[in-house]
Z-matrix of the N, CA and C atoms (Angstrom, degrees):
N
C 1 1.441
C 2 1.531 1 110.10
N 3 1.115 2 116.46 1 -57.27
C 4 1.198 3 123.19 2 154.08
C 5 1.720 4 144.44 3 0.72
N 6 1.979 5 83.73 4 -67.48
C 7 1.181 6 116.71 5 178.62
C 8 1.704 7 109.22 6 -81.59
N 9 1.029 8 123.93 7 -22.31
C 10 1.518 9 141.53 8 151.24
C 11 1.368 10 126.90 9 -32.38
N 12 1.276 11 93.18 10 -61.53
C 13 1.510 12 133.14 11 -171.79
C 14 1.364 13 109.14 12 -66.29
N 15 1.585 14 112.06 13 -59.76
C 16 1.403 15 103.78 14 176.60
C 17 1.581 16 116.83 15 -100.47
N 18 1.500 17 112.03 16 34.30
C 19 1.220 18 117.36 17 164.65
C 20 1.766 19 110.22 18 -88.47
N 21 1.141 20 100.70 19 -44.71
C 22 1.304 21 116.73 20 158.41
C 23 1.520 22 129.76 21 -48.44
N 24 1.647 23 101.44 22 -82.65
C 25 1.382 24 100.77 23 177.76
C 26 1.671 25 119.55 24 -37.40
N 27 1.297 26 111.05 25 -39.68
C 28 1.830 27 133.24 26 176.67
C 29 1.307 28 116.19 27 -38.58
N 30 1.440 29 110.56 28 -51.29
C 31 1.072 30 162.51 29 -146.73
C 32 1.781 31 107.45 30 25.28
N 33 1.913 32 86.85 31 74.71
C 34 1.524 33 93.74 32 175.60
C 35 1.433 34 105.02 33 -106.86
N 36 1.291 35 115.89 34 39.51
C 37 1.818 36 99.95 35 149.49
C 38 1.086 37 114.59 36 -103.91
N 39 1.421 38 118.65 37 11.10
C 40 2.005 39 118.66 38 164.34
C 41 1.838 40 94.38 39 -68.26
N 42 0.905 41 127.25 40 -39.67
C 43 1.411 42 109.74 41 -176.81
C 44 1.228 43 137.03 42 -92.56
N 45 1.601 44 100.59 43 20.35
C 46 1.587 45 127.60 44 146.49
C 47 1.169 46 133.85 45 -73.57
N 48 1.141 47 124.26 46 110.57
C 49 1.311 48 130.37 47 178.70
C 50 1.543 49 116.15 48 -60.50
N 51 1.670 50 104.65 49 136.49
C 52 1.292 51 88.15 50 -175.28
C 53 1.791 52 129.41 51 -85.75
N 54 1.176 53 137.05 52 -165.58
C 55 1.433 54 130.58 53 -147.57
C 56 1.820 55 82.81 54 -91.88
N 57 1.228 56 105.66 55 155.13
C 58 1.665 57 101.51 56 -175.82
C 59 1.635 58 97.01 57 -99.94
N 60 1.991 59 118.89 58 142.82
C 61 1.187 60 110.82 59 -177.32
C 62 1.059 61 125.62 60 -29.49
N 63 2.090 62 108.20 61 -41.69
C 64 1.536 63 89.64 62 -149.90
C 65 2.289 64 106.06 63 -89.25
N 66 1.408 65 114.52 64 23.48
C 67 1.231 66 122.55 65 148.97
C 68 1.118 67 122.75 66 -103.99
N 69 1.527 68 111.89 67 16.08
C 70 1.697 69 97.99 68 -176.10
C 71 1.733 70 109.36 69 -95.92
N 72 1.437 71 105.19 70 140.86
C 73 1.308 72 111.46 71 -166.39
C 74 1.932 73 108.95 72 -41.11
N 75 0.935 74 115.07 73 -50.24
C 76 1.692 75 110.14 74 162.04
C 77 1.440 76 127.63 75 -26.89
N 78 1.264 77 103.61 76 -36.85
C 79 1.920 78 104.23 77 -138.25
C 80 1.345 79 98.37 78 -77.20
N 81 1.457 80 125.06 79 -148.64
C 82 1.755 81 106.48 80 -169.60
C 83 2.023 82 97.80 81 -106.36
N 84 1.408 83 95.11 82 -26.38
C 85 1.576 84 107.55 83 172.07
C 86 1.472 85 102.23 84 -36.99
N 87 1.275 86 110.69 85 -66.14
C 88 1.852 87 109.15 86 -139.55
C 89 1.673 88 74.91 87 -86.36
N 90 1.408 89 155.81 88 -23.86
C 91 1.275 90 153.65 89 -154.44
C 92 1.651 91 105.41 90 -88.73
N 93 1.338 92 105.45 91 -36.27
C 94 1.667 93 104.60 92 171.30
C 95 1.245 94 118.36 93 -76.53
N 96 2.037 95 115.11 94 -37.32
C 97 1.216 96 124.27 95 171.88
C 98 1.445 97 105.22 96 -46.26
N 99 1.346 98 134.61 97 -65.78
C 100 1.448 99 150.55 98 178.96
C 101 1.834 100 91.73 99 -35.72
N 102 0.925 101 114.02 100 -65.65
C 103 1.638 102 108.33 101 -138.64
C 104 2.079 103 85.71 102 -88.22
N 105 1.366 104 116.17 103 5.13
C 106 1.686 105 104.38 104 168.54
C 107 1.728 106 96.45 105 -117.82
N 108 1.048 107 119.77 106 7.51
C 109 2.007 108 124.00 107 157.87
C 110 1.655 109 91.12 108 -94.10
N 111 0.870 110 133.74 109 -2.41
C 112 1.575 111 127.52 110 168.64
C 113 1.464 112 119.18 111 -95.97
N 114 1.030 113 90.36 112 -66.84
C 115 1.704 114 114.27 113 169.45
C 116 1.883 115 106.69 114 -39.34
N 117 1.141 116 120.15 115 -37.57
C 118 1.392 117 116.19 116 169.56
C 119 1.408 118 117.99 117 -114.87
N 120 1.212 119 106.93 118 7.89
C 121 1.650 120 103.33 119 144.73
C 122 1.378 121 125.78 120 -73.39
N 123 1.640 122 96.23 121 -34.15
C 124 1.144 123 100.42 122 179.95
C 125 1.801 124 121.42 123 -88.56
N 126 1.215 125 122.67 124 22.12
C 127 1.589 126 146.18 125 -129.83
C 128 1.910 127 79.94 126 -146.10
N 129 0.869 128 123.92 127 -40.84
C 130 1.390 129 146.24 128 -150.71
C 131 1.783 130 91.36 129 -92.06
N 132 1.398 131 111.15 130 -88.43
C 133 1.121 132 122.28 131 -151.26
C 134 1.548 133 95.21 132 -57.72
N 135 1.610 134 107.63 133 -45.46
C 136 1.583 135 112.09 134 178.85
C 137 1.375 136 110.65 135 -43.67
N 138 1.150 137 116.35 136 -73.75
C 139 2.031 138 130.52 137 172.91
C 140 2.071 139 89.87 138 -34.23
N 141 0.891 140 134.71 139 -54.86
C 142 1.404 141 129.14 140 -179.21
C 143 1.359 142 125.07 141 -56.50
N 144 1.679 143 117.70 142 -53.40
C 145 1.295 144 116.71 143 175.42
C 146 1.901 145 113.70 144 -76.64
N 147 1.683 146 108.70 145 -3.38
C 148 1.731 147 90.97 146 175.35
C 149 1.605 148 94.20 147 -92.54
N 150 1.181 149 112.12 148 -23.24
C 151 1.568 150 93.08 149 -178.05
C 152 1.465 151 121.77 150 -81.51
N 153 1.095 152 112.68 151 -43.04
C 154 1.232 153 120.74 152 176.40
C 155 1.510 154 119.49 153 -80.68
N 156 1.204 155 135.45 154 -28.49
C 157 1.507 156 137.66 155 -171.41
C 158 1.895 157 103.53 156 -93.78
N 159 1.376 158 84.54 157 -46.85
C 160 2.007 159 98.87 158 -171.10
C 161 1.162 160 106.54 159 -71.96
N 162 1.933 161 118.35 160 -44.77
C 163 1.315 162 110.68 161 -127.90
C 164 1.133 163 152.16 162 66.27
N 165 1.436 164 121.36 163 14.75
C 166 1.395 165 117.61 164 165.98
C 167 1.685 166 103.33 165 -80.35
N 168 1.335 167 110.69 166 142.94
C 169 0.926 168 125.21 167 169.27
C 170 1.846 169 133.92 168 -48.35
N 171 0.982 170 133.49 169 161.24
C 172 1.478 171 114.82 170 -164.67
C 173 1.475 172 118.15 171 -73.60
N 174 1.372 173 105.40 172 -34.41
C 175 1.558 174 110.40 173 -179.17
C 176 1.599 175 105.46 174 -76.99
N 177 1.347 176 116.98 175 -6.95
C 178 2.017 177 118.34 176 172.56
C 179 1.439 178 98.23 177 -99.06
N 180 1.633 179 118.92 178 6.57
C 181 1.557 180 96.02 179 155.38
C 182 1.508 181 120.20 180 -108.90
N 183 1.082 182 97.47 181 -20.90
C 184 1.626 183 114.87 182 144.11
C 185 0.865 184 138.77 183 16.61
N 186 1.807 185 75.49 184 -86.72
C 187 1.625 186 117.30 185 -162.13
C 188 1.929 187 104.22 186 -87.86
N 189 1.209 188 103.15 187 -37.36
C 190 1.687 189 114.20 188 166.06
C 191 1.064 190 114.08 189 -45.77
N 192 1.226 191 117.66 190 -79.18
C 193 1.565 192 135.27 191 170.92
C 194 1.811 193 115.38 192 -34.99
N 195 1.333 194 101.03 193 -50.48
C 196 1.392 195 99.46 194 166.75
C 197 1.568 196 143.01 195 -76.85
N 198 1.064 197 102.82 196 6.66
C 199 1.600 198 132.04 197 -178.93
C 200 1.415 199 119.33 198 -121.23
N 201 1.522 200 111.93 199 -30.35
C 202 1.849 201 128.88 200 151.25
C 203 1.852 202 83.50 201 -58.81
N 204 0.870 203 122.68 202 -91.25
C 205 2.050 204 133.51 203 -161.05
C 206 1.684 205 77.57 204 -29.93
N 207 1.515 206 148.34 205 -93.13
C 208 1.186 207 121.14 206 -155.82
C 209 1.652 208 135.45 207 -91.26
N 210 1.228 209 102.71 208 23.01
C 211 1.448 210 119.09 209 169.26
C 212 1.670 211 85.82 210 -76.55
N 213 1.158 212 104.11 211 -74.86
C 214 1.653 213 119.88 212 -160.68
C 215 1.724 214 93.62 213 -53.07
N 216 0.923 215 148.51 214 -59.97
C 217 1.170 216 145.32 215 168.81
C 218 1.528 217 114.09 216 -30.12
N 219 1.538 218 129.32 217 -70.64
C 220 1.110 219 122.15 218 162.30
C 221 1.172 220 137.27 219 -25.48
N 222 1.726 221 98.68 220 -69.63
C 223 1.946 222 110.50 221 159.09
C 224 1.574 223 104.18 222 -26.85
N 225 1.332 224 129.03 223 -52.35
C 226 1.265 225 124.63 224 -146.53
C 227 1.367 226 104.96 225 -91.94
N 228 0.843 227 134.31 226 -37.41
C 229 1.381 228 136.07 227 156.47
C 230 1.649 229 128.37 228 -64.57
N 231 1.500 230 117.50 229 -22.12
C 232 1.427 231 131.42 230 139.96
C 233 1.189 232 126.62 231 -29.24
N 234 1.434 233 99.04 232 -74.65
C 235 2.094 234 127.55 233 165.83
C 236 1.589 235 83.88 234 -54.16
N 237 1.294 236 148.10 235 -114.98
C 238 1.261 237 139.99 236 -120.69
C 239 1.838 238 114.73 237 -73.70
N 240 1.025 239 107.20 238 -0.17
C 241 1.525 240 117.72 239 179.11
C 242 1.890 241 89.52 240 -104.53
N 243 1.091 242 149.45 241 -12.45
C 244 1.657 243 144.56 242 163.25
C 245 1.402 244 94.69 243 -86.33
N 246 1.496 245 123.87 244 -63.18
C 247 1.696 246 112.77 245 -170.37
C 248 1.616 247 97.37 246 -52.25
C-alpha cells in the first residue's frame, strides 16, 4: 500500500511509458487473443459434454474434433480458392 502511495504521491508513473496500441485491450491483437481463449473454452466444454453427457469415449472426441479441424479446413480453402 505503501508502495502505491508513493508511486503516486512521487508521481513516478509519468515515466511510464504508455501501453503500445497494438496491446491495448481494444486493438484487434488482444480482440483475436480474446475470441481464441473463447474458441477453446468452447473446444473444452464441447470435448466435456461428449464425454461426459453422451459417452463417447475420449479418443471419439478426438476423432470429432479432428475431422470438424479438416472439414473446416477444406471449407476454407474452398471459399479462398472461389475468392
Amino acid at each position: 500500500k505503501a508502495a502505491f502511495i508513493n508511486f503516486i504521491s512521487d508521481e513516478e508513473w509519468k515515466s511510464i511509458e504508455p501501453v503500445s496500441s497494438w496491446f491495448g485491450p481494444s486493438s484487434f491483437l488482444m480482440s483475436s487473443m480474446s475470441a481464441l481463449f473463447k474458441l477453446s473454452m468452447w473446444i473444452r466444454h464441447g470435448h466435456g459434454y461428449l464425454t461426459e453427457n453422451i459417452g463417447i469415449p475420449v479418443w471419439g472426441s478426438y476423432a470429432v474434433f479432428g475431422l470438424a479441424t479438416l472439414f473446416l479446413g477444406m471449407v476454407l480453402g474452398l471459399v479462398s480458392e472461389v475468392l
